[in-house]
CHARMM internal coordinates of N, CA and C (Angstrom, degrees):
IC EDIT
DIST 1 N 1 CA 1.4597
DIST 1 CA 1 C 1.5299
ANGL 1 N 1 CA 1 C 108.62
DIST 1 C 2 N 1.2951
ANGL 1 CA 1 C 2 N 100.30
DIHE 1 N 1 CA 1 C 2 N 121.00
DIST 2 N 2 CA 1.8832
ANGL 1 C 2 N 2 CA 98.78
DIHE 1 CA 1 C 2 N 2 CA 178.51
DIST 2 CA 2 C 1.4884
ANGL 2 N 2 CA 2 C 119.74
DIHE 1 C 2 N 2 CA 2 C -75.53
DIST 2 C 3 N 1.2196
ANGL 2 CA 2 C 3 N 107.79
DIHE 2 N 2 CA 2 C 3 N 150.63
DIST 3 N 3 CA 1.5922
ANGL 2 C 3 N 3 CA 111.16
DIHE 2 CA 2 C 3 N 3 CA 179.13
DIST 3 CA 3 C 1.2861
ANGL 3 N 3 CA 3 C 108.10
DIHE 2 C 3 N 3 CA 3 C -63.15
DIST 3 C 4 N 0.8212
ANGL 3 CA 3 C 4 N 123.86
DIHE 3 N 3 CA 3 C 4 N -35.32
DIST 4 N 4 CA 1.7880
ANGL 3 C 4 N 4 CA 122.26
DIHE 3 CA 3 C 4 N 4 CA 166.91
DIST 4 CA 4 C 1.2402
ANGL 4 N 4 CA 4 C 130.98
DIHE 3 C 4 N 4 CA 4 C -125.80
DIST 4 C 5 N 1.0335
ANGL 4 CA 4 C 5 N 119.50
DIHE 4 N 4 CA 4 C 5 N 98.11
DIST 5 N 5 CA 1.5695
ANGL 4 C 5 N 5 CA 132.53
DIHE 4 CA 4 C 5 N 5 CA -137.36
DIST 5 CA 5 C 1.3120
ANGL 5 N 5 CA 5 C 88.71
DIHE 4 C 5 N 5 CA 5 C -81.30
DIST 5 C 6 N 1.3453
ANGL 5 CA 5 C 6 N 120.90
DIHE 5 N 5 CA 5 C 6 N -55.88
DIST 6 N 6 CA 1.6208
ANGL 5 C 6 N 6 CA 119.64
DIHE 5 CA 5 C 6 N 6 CA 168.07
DIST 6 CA 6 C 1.7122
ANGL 6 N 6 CA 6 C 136.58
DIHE 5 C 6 N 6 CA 6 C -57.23
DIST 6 C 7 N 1.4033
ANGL 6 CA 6 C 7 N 107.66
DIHE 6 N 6 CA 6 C 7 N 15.04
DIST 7 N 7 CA 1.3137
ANGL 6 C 7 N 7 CA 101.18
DIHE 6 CA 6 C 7 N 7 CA 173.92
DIST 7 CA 7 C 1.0499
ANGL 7 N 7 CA 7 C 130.54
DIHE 6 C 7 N 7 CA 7 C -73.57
DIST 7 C 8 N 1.2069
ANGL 7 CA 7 C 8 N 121.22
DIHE 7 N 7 CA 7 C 8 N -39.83
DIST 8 N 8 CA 1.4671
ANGL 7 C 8 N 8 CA 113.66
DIHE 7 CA 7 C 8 N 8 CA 170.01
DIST 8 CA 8 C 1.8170
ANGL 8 N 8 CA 8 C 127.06
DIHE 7 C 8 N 8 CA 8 C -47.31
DIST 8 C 9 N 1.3355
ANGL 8 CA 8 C 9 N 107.76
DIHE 8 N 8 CA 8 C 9 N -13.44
DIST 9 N 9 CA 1.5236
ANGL 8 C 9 N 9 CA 133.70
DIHE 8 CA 8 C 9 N 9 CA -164.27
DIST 9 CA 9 C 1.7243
ANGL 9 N 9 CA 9 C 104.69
DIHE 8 C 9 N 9 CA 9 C -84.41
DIST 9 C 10 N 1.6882
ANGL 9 CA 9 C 10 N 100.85
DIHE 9 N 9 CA 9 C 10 N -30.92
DIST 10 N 10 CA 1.2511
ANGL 9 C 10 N 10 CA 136.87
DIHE 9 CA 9 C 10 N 10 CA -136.98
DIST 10 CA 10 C 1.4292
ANGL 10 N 10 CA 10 C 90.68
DIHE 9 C 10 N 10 CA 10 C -64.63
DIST 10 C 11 N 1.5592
ANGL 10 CA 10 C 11 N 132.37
DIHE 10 N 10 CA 10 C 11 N 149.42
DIST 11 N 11 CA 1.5076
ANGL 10 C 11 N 11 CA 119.24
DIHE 10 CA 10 C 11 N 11 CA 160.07
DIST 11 CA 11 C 1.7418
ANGL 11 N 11 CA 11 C 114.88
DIHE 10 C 11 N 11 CA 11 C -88.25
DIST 11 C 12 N 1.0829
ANGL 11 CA 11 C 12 N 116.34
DIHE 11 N 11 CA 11 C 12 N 157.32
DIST 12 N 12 CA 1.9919
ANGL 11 C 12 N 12 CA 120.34
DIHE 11 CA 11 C 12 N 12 CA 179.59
DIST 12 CA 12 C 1.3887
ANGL 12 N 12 CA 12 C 82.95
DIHE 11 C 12 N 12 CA 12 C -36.94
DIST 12 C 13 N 1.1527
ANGL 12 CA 12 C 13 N 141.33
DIHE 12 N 12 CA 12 C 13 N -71.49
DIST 13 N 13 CA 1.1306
ANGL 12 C 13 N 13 CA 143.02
DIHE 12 CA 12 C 13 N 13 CA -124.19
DIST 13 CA 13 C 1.8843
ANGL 13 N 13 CA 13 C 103.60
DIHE 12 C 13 N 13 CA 13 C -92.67
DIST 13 C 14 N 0.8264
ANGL 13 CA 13 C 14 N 125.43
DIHE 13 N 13 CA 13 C 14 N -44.63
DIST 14 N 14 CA 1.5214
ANGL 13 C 14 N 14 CA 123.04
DIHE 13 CA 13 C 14 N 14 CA -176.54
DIST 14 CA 14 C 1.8598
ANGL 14 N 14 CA 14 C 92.43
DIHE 13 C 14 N 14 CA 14 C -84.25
DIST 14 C 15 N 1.2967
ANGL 14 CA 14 C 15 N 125.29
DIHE 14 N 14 CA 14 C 15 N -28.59
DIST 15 N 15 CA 1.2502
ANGL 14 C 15 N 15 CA 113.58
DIHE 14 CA 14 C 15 N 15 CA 156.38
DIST 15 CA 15 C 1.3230
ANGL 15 N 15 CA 15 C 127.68
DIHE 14 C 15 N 15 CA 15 C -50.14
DIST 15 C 16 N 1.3192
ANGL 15 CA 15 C 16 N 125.10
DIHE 15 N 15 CA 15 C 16 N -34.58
DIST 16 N 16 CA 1.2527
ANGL 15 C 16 N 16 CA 129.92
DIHE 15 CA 15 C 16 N 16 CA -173.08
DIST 16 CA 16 C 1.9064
ANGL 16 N 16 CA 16 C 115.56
DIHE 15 C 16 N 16 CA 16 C -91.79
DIST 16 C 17 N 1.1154
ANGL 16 CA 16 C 17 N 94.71
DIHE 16 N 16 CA 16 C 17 N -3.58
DIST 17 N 17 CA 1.4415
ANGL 16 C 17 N 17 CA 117.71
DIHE 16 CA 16 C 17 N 17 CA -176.55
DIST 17 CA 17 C 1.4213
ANGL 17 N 17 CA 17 C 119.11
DIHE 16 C 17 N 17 CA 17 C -79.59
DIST 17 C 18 N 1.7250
ANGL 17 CA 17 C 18 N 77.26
DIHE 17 N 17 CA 17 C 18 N -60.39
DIST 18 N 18 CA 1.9719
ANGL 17 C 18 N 18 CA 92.80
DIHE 17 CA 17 C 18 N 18 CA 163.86
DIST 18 CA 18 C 1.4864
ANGL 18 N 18 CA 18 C 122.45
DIHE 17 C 18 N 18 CA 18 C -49.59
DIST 18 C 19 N 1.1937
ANGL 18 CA 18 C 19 N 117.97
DIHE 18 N 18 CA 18 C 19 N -53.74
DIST 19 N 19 CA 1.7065
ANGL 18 C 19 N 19 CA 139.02
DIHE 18 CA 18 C 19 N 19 CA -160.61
DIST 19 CA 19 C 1.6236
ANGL 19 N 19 CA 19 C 95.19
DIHE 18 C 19 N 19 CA 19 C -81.36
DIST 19 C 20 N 1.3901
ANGL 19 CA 19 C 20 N 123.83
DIHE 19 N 19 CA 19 C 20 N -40.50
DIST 20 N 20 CA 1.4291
ANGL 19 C 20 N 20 CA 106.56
DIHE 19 CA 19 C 20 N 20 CA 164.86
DIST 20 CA 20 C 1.3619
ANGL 20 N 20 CA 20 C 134.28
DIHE 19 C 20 N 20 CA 20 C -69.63
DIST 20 C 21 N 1.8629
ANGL 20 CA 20 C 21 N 99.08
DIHE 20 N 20 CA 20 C 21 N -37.07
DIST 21 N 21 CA 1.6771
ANGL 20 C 21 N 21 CA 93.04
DIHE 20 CA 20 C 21 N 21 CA 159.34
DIST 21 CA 21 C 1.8898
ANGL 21 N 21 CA 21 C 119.01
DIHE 20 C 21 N 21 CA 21 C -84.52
DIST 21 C 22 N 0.8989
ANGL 21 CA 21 C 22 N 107.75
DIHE 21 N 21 CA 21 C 22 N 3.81
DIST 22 N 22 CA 1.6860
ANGL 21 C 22 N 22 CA 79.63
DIHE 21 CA 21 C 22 N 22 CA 159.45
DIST 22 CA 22 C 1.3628
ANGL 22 N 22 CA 22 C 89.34
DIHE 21 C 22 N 22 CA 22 C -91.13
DIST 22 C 23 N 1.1872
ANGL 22 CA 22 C 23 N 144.38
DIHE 22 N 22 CA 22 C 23 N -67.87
DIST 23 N 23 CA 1.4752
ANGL 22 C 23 N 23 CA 135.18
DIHE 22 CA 22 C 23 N 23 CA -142.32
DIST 23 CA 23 C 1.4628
ANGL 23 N 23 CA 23 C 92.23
DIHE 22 C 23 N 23 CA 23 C -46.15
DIST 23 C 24 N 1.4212
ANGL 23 CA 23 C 24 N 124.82
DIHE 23 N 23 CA 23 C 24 N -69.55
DIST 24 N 24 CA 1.6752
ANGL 23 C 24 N 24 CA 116.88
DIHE 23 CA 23 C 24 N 24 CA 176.79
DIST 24 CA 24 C 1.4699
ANGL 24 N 24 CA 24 C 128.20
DIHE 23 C 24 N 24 CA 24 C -31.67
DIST 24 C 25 N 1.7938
ANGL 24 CA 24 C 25 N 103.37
DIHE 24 N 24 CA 24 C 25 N -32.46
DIST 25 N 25 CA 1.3142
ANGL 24 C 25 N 25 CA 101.94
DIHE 24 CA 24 C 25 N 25 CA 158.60
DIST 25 CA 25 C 1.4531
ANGL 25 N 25 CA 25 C 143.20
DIHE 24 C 25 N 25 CA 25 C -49.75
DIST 25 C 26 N 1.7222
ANGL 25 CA 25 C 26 N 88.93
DIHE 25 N 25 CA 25 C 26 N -63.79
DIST 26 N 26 CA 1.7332
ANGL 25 C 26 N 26 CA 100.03
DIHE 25 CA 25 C 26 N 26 CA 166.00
DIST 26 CA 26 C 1.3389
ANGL 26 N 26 CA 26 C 127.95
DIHE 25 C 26 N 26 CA 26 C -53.24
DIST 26 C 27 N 1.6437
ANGL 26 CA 26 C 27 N 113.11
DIHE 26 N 26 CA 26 C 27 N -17.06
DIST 27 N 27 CA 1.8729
ANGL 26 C 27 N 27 CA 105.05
DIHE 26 CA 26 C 27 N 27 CA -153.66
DIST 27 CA 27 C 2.2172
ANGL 27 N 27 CA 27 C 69.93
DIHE 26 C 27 N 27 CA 27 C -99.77
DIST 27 C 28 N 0.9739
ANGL 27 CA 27 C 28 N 118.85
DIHE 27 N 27 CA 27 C 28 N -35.96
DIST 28 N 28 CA 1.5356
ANGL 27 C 28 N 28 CA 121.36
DIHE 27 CA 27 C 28 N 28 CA 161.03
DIST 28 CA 28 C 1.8546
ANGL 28 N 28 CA 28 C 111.67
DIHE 27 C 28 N 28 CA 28 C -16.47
DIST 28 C 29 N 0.8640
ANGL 28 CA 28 C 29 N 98.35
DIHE 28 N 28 CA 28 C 29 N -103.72
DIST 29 N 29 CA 1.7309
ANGL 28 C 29 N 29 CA 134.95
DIHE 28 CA 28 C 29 N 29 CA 165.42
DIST 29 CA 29 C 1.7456
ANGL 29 N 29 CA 29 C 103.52
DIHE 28 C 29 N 29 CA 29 C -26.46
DIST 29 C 30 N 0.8851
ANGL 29 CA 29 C 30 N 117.11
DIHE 29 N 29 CA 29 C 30 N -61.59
DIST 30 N 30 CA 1.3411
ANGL 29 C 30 N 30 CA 143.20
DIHE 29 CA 29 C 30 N 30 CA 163.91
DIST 30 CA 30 C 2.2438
ANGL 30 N 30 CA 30 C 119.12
DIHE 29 C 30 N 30 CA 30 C -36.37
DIST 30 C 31 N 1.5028
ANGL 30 CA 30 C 31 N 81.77
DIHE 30 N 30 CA 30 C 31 N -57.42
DIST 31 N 31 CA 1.5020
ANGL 30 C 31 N 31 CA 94.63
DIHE 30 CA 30 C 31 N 31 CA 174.48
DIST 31 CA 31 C 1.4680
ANGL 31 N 31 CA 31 C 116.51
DIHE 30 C 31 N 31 CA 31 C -74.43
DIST 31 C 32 N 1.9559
ANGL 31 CA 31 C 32 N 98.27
DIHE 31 N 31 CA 31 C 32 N -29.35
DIST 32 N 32 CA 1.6473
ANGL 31 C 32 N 32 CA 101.03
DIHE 31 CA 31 C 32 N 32 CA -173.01
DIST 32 CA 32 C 1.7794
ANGL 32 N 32 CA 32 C 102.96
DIHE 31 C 32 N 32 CA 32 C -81.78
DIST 32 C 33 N 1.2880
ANGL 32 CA 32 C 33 N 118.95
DIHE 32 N 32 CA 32 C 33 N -28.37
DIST 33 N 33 CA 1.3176
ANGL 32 C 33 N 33 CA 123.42
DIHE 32 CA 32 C 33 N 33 CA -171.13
DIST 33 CA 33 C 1.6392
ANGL 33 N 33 CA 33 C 111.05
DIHE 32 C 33 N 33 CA 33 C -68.62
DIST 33 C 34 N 1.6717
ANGL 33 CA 33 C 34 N 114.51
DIHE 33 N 33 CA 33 C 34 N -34.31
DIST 34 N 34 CA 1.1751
ANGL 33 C 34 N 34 CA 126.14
DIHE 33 CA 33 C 34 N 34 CA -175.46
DIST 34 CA 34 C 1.6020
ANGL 34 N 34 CA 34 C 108.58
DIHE 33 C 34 N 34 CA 34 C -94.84
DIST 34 C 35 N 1.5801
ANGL 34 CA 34 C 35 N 113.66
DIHE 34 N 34 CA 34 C 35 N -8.64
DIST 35 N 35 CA 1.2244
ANGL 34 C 35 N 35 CA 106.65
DIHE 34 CA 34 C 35 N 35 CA 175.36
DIST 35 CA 35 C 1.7659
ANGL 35 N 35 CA 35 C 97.15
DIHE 34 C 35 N 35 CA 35 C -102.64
DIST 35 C 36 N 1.2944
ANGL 35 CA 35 C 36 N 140.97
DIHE 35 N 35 CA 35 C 36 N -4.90
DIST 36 N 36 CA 1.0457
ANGL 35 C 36 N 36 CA 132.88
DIHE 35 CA 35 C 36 N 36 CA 165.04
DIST 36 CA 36 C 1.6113
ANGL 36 N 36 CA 36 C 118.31
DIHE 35 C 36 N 36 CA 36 C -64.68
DIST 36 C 37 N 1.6830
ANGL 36 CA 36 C 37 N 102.70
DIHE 36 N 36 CA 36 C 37 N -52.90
DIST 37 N 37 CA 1.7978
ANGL 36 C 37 N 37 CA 122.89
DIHE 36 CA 36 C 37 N 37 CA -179.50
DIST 37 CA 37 C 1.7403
ANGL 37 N 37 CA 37 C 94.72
DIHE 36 C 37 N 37 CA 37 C -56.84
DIST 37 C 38 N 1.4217
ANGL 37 CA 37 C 38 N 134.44
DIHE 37 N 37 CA 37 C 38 N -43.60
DIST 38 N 38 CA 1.3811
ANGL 37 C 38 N 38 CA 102.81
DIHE 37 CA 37 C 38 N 38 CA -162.27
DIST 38 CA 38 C 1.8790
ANGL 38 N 38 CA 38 C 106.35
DIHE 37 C 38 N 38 CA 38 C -114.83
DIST 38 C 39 N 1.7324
ANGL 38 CA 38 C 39 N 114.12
DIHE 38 N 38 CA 38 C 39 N 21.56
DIST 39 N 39 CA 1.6397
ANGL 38 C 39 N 39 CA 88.43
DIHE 38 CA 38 C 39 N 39 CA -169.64
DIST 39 CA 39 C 1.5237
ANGL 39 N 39 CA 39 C 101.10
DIHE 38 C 39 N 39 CA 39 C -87.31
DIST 39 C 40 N 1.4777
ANGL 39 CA 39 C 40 N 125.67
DIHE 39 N 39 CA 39 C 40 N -13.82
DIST 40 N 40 CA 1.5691
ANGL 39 C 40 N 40 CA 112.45
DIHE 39 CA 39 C 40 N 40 CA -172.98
DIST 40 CA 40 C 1.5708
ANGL 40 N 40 CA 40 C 96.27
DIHE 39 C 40 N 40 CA 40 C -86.91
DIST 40 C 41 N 1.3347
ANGL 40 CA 40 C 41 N 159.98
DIHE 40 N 40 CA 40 C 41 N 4.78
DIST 41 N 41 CA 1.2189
ANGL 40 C 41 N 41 CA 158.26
DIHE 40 CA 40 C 41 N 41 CA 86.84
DIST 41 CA 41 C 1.5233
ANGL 41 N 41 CA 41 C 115.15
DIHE 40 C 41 N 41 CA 41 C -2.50
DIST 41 C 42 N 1.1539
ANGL 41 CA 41 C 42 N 124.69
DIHE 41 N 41 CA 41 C 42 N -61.00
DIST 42 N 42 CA 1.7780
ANGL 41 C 42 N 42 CA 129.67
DIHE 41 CA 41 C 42 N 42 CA -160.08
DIST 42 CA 42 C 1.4303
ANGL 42 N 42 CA 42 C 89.41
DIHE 41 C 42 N 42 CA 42 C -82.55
DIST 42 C 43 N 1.4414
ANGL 42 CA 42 C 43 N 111.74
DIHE 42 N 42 CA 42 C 43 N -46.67
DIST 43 N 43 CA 1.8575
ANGL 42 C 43 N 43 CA 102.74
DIHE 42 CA 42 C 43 N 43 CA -174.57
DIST 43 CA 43 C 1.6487
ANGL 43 N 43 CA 43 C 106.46
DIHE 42 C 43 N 43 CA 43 C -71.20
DIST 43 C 44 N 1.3292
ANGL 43 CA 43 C 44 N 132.69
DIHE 43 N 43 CA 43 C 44 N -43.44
DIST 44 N 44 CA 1.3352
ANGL 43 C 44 N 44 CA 125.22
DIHE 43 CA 43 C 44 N 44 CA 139.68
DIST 44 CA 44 C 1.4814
ANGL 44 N 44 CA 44 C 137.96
DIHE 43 C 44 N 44 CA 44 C 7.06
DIST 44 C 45 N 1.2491
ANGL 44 CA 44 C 45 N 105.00
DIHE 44 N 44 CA 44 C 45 N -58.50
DIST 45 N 45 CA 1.5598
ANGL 44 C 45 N 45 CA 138.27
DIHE 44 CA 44 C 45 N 45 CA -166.52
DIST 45 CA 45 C 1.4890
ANGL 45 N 45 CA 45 C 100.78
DIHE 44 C 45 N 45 CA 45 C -92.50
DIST 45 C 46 N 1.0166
ANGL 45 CA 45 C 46 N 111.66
DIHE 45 N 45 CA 45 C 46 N -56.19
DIST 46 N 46 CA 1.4660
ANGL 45 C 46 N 46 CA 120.37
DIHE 45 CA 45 C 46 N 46 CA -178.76
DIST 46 CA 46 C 1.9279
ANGL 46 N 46 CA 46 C 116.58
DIHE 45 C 46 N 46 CA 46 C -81.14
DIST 46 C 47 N 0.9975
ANGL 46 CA 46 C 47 N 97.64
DIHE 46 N 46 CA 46 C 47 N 4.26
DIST 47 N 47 CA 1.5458
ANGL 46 C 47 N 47 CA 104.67
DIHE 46 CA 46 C 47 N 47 CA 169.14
DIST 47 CA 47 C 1.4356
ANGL 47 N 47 CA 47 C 107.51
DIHE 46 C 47 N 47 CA 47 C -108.14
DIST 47 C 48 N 1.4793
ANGL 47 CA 47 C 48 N 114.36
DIHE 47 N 47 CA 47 C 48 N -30.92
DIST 48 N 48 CA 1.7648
ANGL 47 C 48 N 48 CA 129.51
DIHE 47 CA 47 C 48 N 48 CA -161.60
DIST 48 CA 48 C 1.8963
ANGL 48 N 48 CA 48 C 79.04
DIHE 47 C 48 N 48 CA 48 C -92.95
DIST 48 C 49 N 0.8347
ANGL 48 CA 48 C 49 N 141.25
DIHE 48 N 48 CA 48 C 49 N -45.51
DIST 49 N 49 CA 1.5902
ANGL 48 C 49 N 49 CA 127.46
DIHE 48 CA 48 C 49 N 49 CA 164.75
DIST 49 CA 49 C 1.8162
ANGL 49 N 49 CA 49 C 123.51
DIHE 48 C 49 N 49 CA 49 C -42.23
DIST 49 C 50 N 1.4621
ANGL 49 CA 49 C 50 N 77.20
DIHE 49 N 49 CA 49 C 50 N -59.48
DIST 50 N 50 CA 1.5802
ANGL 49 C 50 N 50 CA 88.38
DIHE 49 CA 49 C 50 N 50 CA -159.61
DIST 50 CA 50 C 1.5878
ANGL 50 N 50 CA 50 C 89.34
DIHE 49 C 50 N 50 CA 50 C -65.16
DIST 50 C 51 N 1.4494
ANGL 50 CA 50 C 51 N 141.04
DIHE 50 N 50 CA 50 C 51 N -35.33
DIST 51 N 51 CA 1.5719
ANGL 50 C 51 N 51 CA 128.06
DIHE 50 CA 50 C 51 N 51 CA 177.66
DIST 51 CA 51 C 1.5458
ANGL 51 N 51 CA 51 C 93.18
DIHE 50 C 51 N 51 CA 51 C -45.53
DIST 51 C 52 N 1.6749
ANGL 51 CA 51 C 52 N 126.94
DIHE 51 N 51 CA 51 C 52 N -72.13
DIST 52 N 52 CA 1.0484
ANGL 51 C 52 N 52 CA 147.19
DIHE 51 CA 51 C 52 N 52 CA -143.16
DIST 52 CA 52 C 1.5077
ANGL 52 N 52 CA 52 C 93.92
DIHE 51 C 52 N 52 CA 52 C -49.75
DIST 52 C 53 N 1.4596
ANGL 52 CA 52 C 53 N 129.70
DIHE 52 N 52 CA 52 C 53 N -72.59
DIST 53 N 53 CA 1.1406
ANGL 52 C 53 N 53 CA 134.34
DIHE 52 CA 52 C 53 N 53 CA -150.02
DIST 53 CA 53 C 1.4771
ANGL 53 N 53 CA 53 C 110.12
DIHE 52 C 53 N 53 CA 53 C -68.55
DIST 53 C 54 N 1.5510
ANGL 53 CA 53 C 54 N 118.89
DIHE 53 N 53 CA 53 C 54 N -19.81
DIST 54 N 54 CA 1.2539
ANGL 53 C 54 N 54 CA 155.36
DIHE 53 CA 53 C 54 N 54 CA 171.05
DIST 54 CA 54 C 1.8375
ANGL 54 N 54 CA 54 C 96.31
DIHE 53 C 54 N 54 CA 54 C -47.44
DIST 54 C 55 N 1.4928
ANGL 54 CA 54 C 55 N 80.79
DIHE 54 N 54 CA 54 C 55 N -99.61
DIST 55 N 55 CA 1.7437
ANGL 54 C 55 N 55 CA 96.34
DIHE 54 CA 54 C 55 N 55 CA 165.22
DIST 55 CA 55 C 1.7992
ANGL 55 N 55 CA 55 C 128.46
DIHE 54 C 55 N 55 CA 55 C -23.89
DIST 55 C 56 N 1.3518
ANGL 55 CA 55 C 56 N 118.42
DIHE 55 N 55 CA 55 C 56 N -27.15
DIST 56 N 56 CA 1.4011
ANGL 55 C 56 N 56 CA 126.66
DIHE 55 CA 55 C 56 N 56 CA -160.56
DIST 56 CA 56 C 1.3634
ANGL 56 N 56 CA 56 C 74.56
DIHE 55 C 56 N 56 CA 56 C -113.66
DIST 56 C 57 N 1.3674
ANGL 56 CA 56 C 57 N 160.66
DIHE 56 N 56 CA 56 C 57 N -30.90
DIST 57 N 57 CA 1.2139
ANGL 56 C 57 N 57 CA 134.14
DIHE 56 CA 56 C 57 N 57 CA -167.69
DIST 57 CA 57 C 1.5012
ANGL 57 N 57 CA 57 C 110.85
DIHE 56 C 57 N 57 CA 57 C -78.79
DIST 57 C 58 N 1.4450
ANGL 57 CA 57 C 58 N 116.09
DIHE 57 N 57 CA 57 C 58 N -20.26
DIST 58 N 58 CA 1.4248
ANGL 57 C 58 N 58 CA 120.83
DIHE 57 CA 57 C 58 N 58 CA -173.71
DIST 58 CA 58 C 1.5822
ANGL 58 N 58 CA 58 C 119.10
DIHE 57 C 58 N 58 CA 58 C -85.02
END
COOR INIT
IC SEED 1 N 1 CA 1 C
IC BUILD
């Protein structure tokens, strides 16, 4: 069973609609999955700074 049973029906134009919003979907999903894997890393980094810059002021 196709995900869109009506595509073939579909006009160029609401075709092209579809295929941009999933693609917007995935790069979506994508950004949230890769922004999940690195923010306790970036806050990491940004704490191991803020000691650092801390430290060099004294």
């Amino acid at each position: 069973m196709p995900l869109l049973p009506r595509w073939r029906y579909m006009t160029p134009e609401a075709k092209a609609l579809t295929r941009r919003f999933g693609i917007s979907a995935a790069v979506v999903l994508f950004g949230l999955v890769l922004l999940r894997t690195l923010l306790p890393w970036m806050i990491l980094a940004l704490i191991i700074w803020w000691v650092l810059s801390a430290m060099n002021r004294q």
